[in-house]
N, C-alpha and C positions, 0 to 999 in steps of 0.2 A: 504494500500500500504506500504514496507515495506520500511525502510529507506535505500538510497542510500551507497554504500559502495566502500569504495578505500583501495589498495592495498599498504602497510607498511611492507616490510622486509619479504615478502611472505603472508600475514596474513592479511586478509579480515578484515577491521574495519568500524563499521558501521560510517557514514556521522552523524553529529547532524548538523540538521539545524539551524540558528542563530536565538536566543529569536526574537520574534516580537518588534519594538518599540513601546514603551508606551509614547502617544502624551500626554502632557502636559493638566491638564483640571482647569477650574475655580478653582479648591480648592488649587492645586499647586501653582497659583496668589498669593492665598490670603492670604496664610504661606510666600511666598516672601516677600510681600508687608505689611503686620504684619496688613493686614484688614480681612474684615467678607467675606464669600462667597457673599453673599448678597450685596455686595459694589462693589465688582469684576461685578455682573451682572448690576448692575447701570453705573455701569463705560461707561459699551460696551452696554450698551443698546439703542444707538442711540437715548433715547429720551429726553423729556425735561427734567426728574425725574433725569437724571444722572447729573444736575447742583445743586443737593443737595447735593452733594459731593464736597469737596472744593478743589480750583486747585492743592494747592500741594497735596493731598491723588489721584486726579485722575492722578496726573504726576508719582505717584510712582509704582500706579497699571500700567501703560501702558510701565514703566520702565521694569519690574518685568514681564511684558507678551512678552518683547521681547527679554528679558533674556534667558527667557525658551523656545521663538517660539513659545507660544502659539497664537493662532489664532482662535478669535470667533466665532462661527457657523452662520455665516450671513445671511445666507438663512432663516431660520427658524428665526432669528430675524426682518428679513425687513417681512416675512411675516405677524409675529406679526404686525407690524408696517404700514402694508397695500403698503408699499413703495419696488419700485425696487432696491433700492443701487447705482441707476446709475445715474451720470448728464451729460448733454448735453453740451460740449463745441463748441459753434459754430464760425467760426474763416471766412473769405473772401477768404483766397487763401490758403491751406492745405502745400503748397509749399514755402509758403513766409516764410523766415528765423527768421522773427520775433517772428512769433505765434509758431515758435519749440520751442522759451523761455518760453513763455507764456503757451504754455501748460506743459513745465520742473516745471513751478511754481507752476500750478495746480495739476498736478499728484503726488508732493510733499506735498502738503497742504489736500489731497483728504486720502491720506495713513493715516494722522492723525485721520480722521472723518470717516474712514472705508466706504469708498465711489469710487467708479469706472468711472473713464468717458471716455466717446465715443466723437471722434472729427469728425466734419461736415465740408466743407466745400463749395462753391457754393449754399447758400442755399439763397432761396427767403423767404417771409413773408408766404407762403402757407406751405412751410417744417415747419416753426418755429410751426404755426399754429396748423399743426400736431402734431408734436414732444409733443407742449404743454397740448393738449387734450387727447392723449394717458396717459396709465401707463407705458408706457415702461422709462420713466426718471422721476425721482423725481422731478428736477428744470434746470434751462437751465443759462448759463454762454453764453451771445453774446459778438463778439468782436467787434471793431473798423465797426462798422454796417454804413450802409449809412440809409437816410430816409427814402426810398423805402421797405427797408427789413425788419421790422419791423410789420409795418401792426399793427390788434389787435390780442392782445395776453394775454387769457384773465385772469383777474383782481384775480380769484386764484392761478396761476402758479406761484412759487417762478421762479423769474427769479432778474438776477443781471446786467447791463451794465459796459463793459470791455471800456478802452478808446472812449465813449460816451458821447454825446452832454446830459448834466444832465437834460435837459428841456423837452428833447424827453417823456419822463414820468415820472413826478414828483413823483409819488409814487411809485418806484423801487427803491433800492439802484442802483448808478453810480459810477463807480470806475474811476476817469479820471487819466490823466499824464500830466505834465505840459508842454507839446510839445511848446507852445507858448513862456517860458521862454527858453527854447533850442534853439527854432530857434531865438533869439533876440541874445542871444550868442551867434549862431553861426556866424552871418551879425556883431556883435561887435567885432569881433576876426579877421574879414578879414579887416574892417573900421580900427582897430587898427593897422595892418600891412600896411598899408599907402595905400590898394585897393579903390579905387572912381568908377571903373567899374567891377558891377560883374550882374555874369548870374545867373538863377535858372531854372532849370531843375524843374518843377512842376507837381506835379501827378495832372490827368484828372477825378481820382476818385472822387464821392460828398461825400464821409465818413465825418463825420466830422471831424476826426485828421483832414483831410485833408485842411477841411477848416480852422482850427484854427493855421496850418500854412501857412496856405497863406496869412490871418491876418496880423498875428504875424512879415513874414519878410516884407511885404508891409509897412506897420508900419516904423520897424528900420529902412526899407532902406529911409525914406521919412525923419525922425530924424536925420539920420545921413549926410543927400544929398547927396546918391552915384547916380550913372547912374544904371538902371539896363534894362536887356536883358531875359523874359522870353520867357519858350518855353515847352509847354504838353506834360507830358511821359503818356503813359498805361500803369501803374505797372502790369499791368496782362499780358503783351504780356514780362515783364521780362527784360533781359541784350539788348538784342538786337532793340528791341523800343529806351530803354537810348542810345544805340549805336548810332542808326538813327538822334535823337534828339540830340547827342554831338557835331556829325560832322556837322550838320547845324548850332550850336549856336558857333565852334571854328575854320569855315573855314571861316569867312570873313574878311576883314582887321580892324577892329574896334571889333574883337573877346573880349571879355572880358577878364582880366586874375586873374579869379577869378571863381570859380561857386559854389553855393549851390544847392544840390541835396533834392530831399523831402524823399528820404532814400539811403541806403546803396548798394544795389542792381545798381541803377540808378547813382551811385558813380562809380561802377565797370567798367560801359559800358562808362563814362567818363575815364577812364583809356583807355578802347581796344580804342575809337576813337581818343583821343592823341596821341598814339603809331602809330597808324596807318599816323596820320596827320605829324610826325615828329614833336609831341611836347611832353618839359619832363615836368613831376609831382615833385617839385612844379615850379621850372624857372621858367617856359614858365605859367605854369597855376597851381593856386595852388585849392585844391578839399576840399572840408568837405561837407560831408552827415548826415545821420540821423539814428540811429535804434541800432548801436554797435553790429552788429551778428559777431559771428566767423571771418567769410572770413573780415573784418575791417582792423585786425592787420596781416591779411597773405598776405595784397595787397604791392606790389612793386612799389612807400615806401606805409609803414601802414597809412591805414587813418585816419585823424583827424575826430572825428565825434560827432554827442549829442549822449550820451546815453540815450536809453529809459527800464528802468526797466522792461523790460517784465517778470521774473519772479516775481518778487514783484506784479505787475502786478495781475498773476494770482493767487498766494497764498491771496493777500488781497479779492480778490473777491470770493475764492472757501471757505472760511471762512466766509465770509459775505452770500453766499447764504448757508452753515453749519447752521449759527445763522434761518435764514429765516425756514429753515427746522424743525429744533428744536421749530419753533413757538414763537422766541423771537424775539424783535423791536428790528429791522437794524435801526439806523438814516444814517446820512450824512458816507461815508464812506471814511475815509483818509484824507489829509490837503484839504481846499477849493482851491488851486491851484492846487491839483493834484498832486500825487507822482514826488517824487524832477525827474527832469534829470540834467544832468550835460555834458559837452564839455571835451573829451578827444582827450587830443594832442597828435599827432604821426607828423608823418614825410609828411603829403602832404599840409602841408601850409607854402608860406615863405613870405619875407616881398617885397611888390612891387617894381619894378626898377623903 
């Protein structure tokens, strides 16, 4: 076929089509990175052999491969490898704003490990089951699981637990969060603004975050001697459950004027039921929640809330099941309390009248 032609000052000139780009290949790395070809392929070779390279020589090949955009042929490596490329994040409610962080965590930490993940969610112990006995996932990441979901799952599958009761299976690594010390700060922070009545809005989930805050404020509030006022949310039925749940716990004349929520979410629906009841954030009733997603700081006023690291979260655990894959011993994974949280102050807490 002959080569395309355009017209210039009357005078037919033939078209040159543009050179092909020439993708970047292992040896290009390896004059970057001032290593052997040989090192380059250990590096990406997903398996345990590439920990005979020492961290900075593999920090500098991975440097030097995203310099150039090189990108290693992974298909033909996992199959080497017997392995799909893929892990399973399985998460409770695909919707909940939490596990968007937590999977921000993972999909960042997974980029490193040349690794792909698929997110689940509504899944029973019979999905898990599945998921774990196929080749379709190399290892599975579960999040904030209740006991029910679980089931056996069996004793080869790399799997890792995401904010999980560490007892559930002593021989998995557990990645927990120190929800327990968040919520003790958050009942210390309202007790400190001179509140002696406050409510909780408490999830009806058996996850066990769940339970470890229910603990956790039961505890402070008995330490500290306040009055308090509970009352069950469905975190799965969302804003409008908390809704239903606000306006019963802020229409009676011994209303609290205080409430802790078991997350952020169930924060908001305390907001629409206040507004509605004619009462303002914080006078009338001051809020802190749980979880720190986005919509936290865009609520009118911003909420005081615990932070919970959900991306750290998922980078410590998408690492830890990396090591499991590679065939190296996971111990304990992260502080024995559980990644730190911490109580950020905004504008929906004030000091009681």
């Amino acid at each position: 076929m002959p080569p395309a032609e355009s017209s210039a000052g009357g005078r037919s000139v033939p078209l040159t089509p543009p050179a092909p780009v020439r993708r970047p290949t292992g040896r290009d790395v390896a004059r970057v990175a001032g290593v052997s070809q040989a090192t380059v392929s250990l590096v990406f070779s997903g398996s345990e052999a590439g920990h005979r390279v020492s961290e900075a020589t593999r920090q500098r090949v991975r440097e030097a491969a995203r310099g150039l955009g090189y990108r290693p042929q992974a298909a033909g490596r996992q199959l080497r490898l017997g392995r799909s490329g893929m892990i399973l994040l399985a998460v409770p409610n695909i919707l909940g704003p939490f596990f968007g962080r937590v999977l921000s965590g993972v999909h960042e930490e997974a980029g490193r490990h040349g690794l792909a993940v698929v997110v689940s969610s509504g899944w029973g112990s019979a999905t898990l089951a599945e998921a774990a006995t196929t080749s379709r996932f190399d290892g599975l990441l579960i999040c904030s699981p209740d006991d029910s979901q679980l089931g056996e799952l069996p004793a080869d599958t790399p799997v890792v637990l995401l904010d999980a009761d560490p007892g559930t299976d002593r021989a998995r690594p557990t990645v927990e969060l120190d929800v327990a010390g968040g919520m003790r700060a958050a009942v210390a922070h309202l007790a400190a603004l001179g509140h002696r009545r406050i409510g909780h809005l408490r999830s009806t989930h058996s996850a066990y975050t769940f339970r470890v805050r229910q603990a956790a404020f039961e505890q402070a509030a008995r330490e500290l001697g306040l009055e308090v006022t509970e009352i069950g949310v469905t975190l799965n039925e969302g804003q409008a459950a908390a809704r239903t749940a606000a306006h019963e716990l802020l229409s009676g004349p011994a209303r609290p004027r205080a409430v802790i929520c078991d997350d952020d979410v169930v924060a908001s629906g305390v907001y629409q039921a206040a507004a509605e009841l004619g009462l303002r954030i914080p006078s009338d009733v001051s809020v802190v929640g749980i979880d720190n997603i986005p919509v936290a700081g865009l609520l009118a006023p911003p909420l005081t809330t615990v932070d919970l690291p959900g991306e750290e979260l998922g980078r410590v655990g998408l690492a830890a099941l990396a090591g499991l894959l590679r065939g190296e011993p996971v111990g304990p994974v992260g502080p024995a309390a559980g990644l730190a949280t911490s109580l950020v102050l905004r504008a929906s807490t004030t000091a009681a009248t």
